[in-house]
Backbone bond lengths (Angstrom), bond angles and torsions (degrees), N, CA, C in turn:
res aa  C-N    CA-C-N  psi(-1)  N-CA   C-N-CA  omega(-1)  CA-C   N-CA-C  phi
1 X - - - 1.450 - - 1.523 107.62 -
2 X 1.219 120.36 144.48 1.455 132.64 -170.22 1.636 112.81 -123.80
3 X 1.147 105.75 102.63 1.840 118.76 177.66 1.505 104.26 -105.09
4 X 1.231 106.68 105.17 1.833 103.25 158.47 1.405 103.95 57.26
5 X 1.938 121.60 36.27 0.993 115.58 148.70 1.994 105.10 97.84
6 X 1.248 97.52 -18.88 1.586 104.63 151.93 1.338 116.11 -125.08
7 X 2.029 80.96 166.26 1.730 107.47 -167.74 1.296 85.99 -92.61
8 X 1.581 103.59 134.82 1.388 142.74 150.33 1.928 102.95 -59.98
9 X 1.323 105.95 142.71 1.553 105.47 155.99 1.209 106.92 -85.41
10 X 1.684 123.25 -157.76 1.157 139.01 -174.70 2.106 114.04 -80.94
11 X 1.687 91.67 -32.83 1.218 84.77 174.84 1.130 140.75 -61.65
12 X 1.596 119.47 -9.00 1.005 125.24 166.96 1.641 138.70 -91.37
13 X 1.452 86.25 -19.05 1.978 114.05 149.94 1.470 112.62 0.22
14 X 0.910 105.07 125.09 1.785 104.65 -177.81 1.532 93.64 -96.45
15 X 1.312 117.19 114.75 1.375 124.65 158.43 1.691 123.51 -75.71
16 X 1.479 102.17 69.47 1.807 78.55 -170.64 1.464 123.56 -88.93
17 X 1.110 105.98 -0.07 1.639 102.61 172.07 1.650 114.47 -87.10
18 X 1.829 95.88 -26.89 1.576 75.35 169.51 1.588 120.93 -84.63
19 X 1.375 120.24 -11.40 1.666 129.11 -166.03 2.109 77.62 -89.26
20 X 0.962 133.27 -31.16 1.389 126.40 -178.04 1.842 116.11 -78.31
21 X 1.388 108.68 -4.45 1.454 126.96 164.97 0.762 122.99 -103.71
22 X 1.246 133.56 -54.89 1.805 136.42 139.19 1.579 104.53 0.98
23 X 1.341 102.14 -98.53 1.678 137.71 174.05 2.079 102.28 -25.00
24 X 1.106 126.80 -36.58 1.427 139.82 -166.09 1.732 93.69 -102.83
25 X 1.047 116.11 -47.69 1.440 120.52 174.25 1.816 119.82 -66.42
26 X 1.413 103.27 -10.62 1.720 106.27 -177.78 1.484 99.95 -95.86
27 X 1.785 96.69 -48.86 1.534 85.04 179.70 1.707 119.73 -71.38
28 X 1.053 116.07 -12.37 1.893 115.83 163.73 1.490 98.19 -45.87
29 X 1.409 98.93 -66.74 1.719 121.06 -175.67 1.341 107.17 -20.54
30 X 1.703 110.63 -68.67 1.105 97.47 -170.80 1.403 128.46 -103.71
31 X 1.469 117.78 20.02 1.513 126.68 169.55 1.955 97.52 -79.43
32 X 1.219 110.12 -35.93 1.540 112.60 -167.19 1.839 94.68 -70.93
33 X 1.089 111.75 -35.02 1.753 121.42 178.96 1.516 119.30 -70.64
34 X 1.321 113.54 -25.43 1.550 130.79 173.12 1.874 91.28 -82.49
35 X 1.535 106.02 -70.06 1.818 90.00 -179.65 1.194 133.75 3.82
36 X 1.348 140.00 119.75 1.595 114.04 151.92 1.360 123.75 -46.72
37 X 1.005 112.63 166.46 1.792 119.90 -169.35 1.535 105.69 -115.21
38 X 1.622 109.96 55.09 1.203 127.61 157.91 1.481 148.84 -125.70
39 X 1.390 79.58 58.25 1.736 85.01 -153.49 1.890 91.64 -135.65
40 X 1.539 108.74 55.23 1.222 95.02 152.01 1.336 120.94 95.18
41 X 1.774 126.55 -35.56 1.012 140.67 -130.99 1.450 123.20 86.14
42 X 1.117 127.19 -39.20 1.576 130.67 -166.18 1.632 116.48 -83.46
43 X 1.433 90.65 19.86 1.775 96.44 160.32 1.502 108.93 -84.28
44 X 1.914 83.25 -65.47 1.644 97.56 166.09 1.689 143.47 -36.97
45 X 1.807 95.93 -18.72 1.308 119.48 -163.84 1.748 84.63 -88.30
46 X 1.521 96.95 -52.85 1.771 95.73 -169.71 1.412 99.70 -51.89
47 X 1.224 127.48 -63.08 1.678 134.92 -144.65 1.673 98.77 -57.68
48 X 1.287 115.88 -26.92 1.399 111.28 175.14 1.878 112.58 -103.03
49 X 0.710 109.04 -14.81 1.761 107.34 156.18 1.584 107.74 -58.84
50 X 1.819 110.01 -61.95 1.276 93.12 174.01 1.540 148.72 -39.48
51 X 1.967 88.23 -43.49 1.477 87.81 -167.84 1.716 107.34 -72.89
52 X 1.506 106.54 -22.26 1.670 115.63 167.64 1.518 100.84 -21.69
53 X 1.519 94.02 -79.08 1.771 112.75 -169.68 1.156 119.68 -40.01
54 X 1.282 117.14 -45.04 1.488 143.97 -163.45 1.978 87.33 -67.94
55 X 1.267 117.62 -75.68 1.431 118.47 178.36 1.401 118.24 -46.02
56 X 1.187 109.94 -36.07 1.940 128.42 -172.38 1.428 89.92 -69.56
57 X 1.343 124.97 -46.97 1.393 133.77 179.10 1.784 126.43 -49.21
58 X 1.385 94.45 -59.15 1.228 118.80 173.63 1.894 109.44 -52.14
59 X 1.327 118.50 -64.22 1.413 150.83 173.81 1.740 98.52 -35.95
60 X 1.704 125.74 -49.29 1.075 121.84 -170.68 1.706 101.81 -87.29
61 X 1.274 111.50 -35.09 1.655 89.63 178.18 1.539 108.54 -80.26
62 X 1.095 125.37 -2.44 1.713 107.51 -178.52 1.516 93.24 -92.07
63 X 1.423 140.90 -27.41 1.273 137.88 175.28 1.806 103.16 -64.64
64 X 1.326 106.54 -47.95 2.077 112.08 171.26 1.661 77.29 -66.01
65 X 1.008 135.48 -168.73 1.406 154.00 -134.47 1.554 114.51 37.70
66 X 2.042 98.01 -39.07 1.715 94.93 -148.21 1.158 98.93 -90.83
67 X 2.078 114.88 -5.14 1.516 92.46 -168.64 1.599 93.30 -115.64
C-alpha cells in the first residue's frame, strides 16, 4: 500500500474479511442475547462459541498485521 509516496508494511493491511467476521459475529452475539433463554442451555452454549470466534477472530488479524 502506498501513502504519500511510501510503502506501508503489512501491519497496516486492511483485513476486511476478517473485521467483516468480527462485525457478523457481534451481531450473532447479539441476536443470541435478545433470544429467550429457553432453549435447553444451547443458547448459552452458542453465546459462548461466539465470543470463542469473536477472540479466535481478533488473535488471527493481530498475527496478519505481524506478518
Amino acid at each position: 500500500m502506498t501513502i504519500g509516496g511510501l510503502t506501508t508494511g503489512t501491519a497496516l493491511a486492511y483485513q476486511g474479511h476478517m473485521f467483516n467476521a468480527i462485525h457478523a459475529l457481534q451481531n450473532a452475539r447479539q441476536q443470541l442475547l435478545a433470544a429467550s433463554n429457553n432453549k435447553g442451555g444451547y443458547r448459552d452454549r452458542a453465546i459462548d462459541l461466539v465470543n470463542q470466534a469473536i477472540a479466535a477472530v481478533h488473535e488471527g488479524i493481530e498475527v496478519g498485521a505481524d506478518n
